[in-house]
MIDOSE-1310 file (N, C-alpha, C; in nm, 2 decimals, decimal comma, always signed):
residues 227
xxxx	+2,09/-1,17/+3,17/+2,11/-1,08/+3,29/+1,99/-0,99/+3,31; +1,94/-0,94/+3,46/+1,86/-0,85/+3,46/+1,88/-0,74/+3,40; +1,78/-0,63/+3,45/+1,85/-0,46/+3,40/+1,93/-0,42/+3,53; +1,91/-0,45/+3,61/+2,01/-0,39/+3,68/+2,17/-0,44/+3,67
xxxx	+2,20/-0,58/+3,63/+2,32/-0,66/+3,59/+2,36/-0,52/+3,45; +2,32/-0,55/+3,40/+2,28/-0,48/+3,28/+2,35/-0,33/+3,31; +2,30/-0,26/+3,41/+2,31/-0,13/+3,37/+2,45/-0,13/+3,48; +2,51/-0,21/+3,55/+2,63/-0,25/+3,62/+2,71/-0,27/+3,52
xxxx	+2,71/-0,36/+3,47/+2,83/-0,41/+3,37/+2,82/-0,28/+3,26; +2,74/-0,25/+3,19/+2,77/-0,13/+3,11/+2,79/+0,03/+3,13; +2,77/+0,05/+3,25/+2,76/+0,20/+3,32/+2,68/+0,29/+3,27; +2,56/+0,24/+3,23/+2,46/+0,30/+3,18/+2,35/+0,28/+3,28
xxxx	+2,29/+0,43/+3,33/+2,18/+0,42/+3,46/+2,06/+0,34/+3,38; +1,99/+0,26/+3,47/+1,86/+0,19/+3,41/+1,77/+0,24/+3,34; +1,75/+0,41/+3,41/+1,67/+0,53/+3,36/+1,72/+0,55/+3,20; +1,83/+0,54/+3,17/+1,87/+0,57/+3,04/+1,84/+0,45/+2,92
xxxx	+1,89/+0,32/+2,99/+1,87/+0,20/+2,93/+1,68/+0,18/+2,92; +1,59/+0,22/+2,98/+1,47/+0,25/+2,95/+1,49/+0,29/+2,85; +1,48/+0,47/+2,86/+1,45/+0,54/+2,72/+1,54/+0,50/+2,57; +1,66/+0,48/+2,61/+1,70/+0,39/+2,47/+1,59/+0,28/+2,39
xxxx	+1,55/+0,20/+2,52/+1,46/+0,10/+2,47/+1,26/+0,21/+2,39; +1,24/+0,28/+2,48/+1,15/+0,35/+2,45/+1,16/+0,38/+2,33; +1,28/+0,48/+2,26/+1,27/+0,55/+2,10/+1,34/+0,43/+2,04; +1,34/+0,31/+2,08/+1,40/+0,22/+1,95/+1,56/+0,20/+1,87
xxxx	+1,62/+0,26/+2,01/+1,75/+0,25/+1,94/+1,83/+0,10/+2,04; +1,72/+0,06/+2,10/+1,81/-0,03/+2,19/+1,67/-0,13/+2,22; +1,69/-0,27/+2,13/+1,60/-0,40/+2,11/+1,54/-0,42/+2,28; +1,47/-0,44/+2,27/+1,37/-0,50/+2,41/+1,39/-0,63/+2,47
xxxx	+1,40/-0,66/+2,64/+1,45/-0,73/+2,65/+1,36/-0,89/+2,59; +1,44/-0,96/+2,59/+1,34/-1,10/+2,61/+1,31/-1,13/+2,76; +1,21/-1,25/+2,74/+1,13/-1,29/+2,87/+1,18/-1,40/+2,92; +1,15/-1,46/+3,07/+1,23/-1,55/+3,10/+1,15/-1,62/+3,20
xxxx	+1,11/-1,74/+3,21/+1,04/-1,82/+3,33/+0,89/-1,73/+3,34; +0,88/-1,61/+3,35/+0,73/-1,56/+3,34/+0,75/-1,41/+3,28; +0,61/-1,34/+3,25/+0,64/-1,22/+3,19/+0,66/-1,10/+3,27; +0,71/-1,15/+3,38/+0,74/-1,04/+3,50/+0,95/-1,05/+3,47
xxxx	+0,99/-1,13/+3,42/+1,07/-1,12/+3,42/+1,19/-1,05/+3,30; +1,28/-0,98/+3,28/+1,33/-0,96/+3,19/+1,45/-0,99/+3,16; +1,52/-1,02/+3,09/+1,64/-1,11/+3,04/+1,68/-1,05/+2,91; +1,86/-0,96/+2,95/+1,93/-0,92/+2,89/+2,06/-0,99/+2,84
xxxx	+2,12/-0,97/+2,73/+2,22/-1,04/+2,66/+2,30/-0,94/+2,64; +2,44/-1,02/+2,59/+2,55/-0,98/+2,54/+2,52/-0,84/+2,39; +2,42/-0,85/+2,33/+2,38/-0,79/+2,24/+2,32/-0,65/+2,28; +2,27/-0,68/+2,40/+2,25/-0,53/+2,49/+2,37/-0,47/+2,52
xxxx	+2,46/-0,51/+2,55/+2,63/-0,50/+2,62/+2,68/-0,42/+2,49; +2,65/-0,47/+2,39/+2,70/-0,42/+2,28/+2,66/-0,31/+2,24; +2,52/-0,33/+2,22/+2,50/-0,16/+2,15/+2,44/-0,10/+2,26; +2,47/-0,08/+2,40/+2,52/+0,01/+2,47/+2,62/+0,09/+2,46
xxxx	+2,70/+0,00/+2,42/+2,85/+0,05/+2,39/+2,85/+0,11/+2,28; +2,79/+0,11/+2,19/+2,79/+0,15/+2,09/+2,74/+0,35/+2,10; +2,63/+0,33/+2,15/+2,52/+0,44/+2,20/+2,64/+0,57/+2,27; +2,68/+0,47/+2,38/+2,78/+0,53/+2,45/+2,85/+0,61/+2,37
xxxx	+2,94/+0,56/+2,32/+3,06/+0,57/+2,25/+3,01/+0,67/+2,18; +2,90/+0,65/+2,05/+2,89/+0,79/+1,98/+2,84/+0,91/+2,06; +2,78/+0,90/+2,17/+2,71/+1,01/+2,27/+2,81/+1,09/+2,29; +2,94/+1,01/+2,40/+3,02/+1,06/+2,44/+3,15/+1,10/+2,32
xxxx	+3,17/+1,03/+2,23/+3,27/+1,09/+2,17/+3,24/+1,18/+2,06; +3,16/+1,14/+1,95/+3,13/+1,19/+1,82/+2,98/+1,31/+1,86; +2,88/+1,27/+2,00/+2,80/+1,38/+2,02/+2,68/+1,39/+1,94; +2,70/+1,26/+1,91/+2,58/+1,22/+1,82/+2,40/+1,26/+1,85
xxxx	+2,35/+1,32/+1,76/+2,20/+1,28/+1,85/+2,15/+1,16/+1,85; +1,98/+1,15/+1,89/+1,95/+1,02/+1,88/+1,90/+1,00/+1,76; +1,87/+1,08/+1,70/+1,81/+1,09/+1,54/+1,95/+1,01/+1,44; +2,04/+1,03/+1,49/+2,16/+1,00/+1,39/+2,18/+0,85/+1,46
xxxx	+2,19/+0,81/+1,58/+2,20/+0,68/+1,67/+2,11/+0,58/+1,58; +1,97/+0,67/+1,56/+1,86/+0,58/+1,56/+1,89/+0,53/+1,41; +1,90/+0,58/+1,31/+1,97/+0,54/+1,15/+2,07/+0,48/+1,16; +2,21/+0,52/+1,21/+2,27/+0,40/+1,21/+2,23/+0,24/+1,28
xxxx	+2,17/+0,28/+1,38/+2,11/+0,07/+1,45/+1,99/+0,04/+1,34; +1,90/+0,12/+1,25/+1,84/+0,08/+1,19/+1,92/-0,02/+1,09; +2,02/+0,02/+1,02/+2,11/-0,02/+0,94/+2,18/-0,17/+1,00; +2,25/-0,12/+1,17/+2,32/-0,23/+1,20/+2,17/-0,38/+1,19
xxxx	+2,07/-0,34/+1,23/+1,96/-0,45/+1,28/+1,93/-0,50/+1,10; +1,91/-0,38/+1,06/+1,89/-0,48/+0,85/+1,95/-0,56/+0,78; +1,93/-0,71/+0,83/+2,04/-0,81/+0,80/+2,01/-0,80/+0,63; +1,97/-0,73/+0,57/+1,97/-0,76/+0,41/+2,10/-0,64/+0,35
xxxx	+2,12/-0,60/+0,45/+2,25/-0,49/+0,42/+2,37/-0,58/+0,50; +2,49/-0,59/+0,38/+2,61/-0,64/+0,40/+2,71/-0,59/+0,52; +2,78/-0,66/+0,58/+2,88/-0,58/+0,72/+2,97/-0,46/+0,61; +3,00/-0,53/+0,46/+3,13/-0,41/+0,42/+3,01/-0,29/+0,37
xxxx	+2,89/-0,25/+0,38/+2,81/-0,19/+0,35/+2,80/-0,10/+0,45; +2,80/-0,14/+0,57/+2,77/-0,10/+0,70/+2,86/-0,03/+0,77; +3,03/-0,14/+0,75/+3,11/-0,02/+0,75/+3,10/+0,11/+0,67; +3,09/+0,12/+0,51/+3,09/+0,25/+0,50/+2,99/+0,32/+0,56
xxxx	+2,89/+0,31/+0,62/+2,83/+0,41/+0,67/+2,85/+0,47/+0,78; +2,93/+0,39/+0,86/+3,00/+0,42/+0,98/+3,11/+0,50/+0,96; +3,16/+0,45/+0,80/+3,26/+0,58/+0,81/+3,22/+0,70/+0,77; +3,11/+0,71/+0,73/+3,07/+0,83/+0,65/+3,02/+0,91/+0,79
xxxx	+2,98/+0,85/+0,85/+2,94/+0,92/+0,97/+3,05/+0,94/+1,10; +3,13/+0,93/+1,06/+3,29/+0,94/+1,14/+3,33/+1,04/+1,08; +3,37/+1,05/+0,97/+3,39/+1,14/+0,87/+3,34/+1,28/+0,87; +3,18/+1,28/+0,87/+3,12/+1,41/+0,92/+3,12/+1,43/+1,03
xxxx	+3,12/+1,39/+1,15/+3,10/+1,43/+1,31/+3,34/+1,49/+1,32; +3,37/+1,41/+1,23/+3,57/+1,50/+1,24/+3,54/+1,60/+1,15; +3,45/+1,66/+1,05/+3,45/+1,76/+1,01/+3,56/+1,75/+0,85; +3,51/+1,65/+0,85/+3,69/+1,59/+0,74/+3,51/+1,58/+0,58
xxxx	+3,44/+1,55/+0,62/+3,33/+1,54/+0,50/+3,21/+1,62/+0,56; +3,17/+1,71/+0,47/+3,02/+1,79/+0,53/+2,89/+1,70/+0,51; +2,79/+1,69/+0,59/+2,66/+1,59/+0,57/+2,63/+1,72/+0,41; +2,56/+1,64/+0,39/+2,49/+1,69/+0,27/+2,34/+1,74/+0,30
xxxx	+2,36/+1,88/+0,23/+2,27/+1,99/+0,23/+2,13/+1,95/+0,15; +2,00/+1,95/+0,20/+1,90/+1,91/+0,10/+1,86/+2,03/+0,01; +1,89/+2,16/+0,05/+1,87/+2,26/-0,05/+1,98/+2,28/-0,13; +2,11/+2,23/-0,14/+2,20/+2,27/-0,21/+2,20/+2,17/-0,33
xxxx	+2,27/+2,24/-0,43/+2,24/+2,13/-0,56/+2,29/+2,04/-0,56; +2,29/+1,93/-0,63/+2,38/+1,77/-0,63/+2,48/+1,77/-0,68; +2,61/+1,77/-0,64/+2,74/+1,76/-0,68/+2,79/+1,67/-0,82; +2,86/+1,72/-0,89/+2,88/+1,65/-1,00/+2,96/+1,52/-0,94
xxxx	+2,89/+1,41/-1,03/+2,93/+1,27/-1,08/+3,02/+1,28/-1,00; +3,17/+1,31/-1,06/+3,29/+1,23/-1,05/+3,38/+1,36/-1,11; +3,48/+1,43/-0,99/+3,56/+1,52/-1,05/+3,65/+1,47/-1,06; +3,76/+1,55/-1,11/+3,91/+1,52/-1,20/+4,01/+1,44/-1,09
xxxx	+3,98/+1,53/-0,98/+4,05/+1,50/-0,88/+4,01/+1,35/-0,77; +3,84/+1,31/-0,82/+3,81/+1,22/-0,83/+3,87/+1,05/-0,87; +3,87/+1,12/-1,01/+3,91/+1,03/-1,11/+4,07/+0,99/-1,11; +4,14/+1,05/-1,06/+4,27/+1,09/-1,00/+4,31/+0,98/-0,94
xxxx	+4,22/+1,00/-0,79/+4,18/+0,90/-0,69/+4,20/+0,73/-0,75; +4,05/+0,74/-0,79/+4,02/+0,63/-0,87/+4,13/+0,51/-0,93; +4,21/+0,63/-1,02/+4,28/+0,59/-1,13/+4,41/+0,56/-1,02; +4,48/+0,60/-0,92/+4,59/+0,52/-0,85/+4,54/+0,42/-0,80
xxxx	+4,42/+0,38/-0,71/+4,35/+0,27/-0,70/+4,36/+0,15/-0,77; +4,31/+0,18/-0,90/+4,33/+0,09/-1,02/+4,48/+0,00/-1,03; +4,58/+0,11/-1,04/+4,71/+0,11/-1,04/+4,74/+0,00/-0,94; +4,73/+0,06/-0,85/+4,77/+0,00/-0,70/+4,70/-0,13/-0,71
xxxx	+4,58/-0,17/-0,76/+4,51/-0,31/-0,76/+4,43/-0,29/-0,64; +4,36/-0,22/-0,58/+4,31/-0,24/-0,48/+4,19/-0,19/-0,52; +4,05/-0,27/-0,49/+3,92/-0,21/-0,48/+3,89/-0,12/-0,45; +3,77/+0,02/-0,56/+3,72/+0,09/-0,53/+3,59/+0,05/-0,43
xxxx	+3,58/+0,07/-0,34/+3,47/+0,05/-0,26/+3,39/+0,17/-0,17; +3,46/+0,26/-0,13/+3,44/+0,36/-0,06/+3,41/+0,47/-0,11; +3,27/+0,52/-0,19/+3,26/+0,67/-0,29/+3,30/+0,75/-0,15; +3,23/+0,74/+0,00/+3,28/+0,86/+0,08/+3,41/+0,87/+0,12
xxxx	+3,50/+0,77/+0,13/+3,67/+0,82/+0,11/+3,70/+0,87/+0,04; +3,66/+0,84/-0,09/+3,71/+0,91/-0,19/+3,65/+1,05/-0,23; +3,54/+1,06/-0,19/+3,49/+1,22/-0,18/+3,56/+1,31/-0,09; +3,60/+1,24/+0,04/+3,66/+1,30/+0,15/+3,79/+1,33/+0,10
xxxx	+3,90/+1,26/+0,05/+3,99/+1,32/-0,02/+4,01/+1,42/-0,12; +3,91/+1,36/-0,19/+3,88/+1,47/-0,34/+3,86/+1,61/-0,26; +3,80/+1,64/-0,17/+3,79/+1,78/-0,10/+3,92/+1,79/-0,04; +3,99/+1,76/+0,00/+4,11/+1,75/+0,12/+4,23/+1,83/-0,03
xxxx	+4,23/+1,74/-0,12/+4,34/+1,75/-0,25/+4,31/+1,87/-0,30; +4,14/+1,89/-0,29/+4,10/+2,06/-0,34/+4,12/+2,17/-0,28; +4,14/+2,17/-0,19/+4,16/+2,26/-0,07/+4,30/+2,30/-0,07; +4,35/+2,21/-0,12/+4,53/+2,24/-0,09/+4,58/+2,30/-0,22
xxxx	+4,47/+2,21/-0,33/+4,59/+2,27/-0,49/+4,55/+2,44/-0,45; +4,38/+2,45/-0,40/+4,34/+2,60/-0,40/+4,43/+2,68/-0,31; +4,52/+2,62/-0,23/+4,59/+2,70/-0,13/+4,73/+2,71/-0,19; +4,77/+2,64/-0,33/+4,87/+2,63/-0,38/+4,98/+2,55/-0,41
xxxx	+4,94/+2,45/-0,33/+5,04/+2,33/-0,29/+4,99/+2,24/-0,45; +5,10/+2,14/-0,49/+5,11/+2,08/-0,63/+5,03/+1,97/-0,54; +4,88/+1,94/-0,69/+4,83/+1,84/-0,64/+4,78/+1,73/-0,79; +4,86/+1,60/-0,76/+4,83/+1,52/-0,87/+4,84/+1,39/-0,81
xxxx	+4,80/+1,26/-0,90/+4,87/+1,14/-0,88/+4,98/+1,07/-0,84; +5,05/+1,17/-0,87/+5,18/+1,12/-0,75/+5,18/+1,19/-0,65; +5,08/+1,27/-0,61/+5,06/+1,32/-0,43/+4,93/+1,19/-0,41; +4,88/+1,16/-0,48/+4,79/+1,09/-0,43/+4,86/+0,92/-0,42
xxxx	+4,90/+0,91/-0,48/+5,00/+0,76/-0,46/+5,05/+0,72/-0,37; +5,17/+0,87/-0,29/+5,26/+0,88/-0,17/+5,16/+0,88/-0,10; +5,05/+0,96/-0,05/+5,00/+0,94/+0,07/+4,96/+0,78/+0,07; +4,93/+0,73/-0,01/+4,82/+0,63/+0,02/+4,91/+0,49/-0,02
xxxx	+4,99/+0,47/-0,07/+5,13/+0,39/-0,04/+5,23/+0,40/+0,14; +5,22/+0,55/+0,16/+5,28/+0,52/+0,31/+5,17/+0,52/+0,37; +5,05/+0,48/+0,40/+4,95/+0,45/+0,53/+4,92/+0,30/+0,43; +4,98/+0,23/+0,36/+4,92/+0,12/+0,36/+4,94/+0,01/+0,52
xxxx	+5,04/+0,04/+0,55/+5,14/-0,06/+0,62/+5,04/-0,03/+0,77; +5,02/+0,08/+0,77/+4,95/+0,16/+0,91/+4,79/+0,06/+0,87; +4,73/+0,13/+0,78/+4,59/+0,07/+0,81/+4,60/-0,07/+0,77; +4,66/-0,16/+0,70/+4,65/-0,33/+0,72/+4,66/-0,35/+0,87
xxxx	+4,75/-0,29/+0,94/+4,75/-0,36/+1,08/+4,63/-0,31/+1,20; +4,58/-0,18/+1,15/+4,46/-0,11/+1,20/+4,33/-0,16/+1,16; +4,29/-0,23/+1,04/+4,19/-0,32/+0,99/+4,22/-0,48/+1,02; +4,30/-0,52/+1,06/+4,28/-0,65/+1,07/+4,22/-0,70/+1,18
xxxx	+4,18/-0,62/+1,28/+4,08/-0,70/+1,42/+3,95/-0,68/+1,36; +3,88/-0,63/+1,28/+3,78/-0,60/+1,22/+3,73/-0,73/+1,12; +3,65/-0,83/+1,19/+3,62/-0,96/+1,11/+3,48/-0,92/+1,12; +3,42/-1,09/+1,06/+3,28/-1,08/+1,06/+3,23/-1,15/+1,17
xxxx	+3,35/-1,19/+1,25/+3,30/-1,29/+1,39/+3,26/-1,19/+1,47; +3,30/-1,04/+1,45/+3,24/-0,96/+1,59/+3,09/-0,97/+1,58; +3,06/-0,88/+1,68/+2,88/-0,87/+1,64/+2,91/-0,76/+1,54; +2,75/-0,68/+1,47/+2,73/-0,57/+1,35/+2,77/-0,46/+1,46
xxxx	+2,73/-0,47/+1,57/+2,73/-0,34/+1,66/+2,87/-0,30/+1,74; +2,97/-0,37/+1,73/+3,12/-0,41/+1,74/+3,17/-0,38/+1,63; +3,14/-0,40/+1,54/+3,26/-0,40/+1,40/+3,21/-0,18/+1,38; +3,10/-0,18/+1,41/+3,02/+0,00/+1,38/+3,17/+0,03/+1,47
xxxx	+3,16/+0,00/+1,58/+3,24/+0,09/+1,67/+3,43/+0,08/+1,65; +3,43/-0,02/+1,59/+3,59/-0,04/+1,58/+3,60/+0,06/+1,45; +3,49/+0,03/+1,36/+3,54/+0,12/+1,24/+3,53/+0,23/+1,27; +3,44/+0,34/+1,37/+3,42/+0,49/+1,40/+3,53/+0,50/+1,49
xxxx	+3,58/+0,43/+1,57/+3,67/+0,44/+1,66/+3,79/+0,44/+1,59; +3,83/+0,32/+1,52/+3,94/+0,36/+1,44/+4,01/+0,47/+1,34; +3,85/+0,51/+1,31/+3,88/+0,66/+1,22/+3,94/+0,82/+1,27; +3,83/+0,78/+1,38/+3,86/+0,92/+1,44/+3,99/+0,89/+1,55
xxxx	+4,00/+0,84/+1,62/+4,14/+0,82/+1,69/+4,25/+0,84/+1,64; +4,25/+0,67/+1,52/+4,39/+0,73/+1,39/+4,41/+0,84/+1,37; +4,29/+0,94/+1,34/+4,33/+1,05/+1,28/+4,38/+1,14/+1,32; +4,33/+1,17/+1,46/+4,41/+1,23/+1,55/+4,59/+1,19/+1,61
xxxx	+4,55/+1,05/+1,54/+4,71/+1,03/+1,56/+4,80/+1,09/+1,43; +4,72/+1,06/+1,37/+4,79/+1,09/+1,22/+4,88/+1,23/+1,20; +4,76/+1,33/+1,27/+4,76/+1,46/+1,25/+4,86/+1,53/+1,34; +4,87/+1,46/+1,46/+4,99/+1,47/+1,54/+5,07/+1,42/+1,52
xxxx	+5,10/+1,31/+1,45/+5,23/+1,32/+1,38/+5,27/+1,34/+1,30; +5,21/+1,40/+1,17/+5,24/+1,51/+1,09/+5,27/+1,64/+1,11; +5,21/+1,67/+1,25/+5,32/+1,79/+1,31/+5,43/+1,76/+1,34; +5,44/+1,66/+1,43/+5,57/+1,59/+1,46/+5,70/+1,60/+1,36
xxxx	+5,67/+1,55/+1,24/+5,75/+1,47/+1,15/+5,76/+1,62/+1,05; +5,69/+1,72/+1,01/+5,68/+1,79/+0,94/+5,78/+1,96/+1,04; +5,79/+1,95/+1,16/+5,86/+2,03/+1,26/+5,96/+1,98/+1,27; +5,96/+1,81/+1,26/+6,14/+1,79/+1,28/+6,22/+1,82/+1,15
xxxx	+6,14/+1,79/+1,00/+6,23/+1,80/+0,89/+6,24/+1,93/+0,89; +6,15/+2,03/+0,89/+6,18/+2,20/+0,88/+6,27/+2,22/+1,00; +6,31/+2,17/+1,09/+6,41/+2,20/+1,17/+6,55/+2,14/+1,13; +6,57/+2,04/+1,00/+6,68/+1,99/+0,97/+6,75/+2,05/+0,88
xxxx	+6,95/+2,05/+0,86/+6,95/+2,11/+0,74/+6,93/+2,07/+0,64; +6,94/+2,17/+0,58/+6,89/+2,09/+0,41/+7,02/+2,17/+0,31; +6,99/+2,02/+0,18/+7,10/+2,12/+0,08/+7,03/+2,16/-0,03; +7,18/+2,31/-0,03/+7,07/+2,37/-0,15/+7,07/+2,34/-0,29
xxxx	+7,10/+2,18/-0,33/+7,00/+2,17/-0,46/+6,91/+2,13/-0,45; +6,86/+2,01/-0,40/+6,75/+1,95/-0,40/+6,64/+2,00/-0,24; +6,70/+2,16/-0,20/+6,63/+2,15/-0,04/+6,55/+2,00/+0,06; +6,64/+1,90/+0,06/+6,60/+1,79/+0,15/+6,68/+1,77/+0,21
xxxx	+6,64/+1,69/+0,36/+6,71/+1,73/+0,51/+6,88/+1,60/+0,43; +6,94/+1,72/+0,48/+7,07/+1,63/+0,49/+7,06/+1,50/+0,58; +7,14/+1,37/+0,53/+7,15/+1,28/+0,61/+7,26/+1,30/+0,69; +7,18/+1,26/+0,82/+7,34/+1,23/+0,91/+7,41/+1,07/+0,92
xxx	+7,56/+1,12/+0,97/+7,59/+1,01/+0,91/+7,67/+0,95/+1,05; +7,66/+0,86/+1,10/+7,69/+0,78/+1,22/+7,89/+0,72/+1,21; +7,94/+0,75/+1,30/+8,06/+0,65/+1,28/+8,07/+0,52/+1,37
């Protein structure tokens, strides 16, 4: 397709689709019958969308745009590689993991609450793959024992036993048939959306039980009982 096909089908002005191509975050067109001509693909379509998407949602600059497409374009780096970095960068733009500070010191190895992590993992049989999930938690778990709330293995088990059922059906459009610049956006998309769903319904669910009665030995919401 031309650039103007181009900048119709993606809603991106031509002026913009230039300067993407300019700083290198958006591949150059190929040529076509002579070199007056330019000829755009489905792979433009794509990481437009891509661009887009983090512009408008996450607010990305281009310095952050431009490192992730470097990554998507380095076929020597694996797609489940790739996802993590898309999550790590989903992660920091929700405020859920802080980017890392170059004047601050290097965090230790592997904390308790780490290893915590880890060790239900094991349990459960499922691959450690993600050190920034599990960093992102390990702060999430710290934050709460510091605020009081009991924090062990079996809080870490229950969360992550009830969202199994949620994210199998939330990862499974996520193949290797998409393009690399498709699978970036389902994974950043999927993070930050879920999570907002998540979090609203944990108000939800956490307002209806404090609104139920409860008995007083074990304070949990009484069942009702249907005739």
């Amino acid at each position: 397709m031309k650039l103007s096909a181009l900048a119709a089908e993606s809603g991106v002005s031509t002026a913009s689709i230039k300067y993407y191509i300019h700083v290198g975050i958006l591949p150059p067109p190929g040529r076509k019958r002579n070199a007056t001509t330019a000829v755009y693909s489905q792979a433009h379509l794509d990481r437009l969308a891509l661009i887009t998407w983090l512009r408008r949602e996450l607010g990305s600059p281009i310095e952050s745009i431009a490192a992730l497409t470097r990554s998507i374009d380095d076929e020597s780096l694996e797609n489940i590689e790739l996802m993590g970095i898309c999550q790590r960068l989903a992660l920091e733009a929700s405020n859920v993991l802080k980017s890392a500070d170059p004047a601050s010191p290097p965090a230790p190895e592997s904390s308790s609450v780490e290893n915590d992590i880890r060790g239900v993992l094991h349990e459960l049989g499922w691959p450690d793959i993600s050190p920034t999930a599990v960093a992102s938690m390990a702060g999430v778990l710290d934050e709460l024992s510091a605020s009081g709330y009991q924090v062990g293995p079996d809080t870490i088990r229950r969360h992550i036993q009830s969202l199994a059922e949620v994210a199998s059906k939330n990862t499974s459009p996520i193949t290797d048939d998409l393009s690399r610049d498709r699978i970036c956006i389902e994974v950043m998309r999927g993070i930050t959306m879920h999570n907002r769903l998540l979090i609203t319904t944990s108000a939800l669910v956490h307002a209806s039980l404090s609104a139920m009665p409860r008995s007083p030995q074990n304070s949990a919401p009484e069942t009702t009982k249907f005739e």
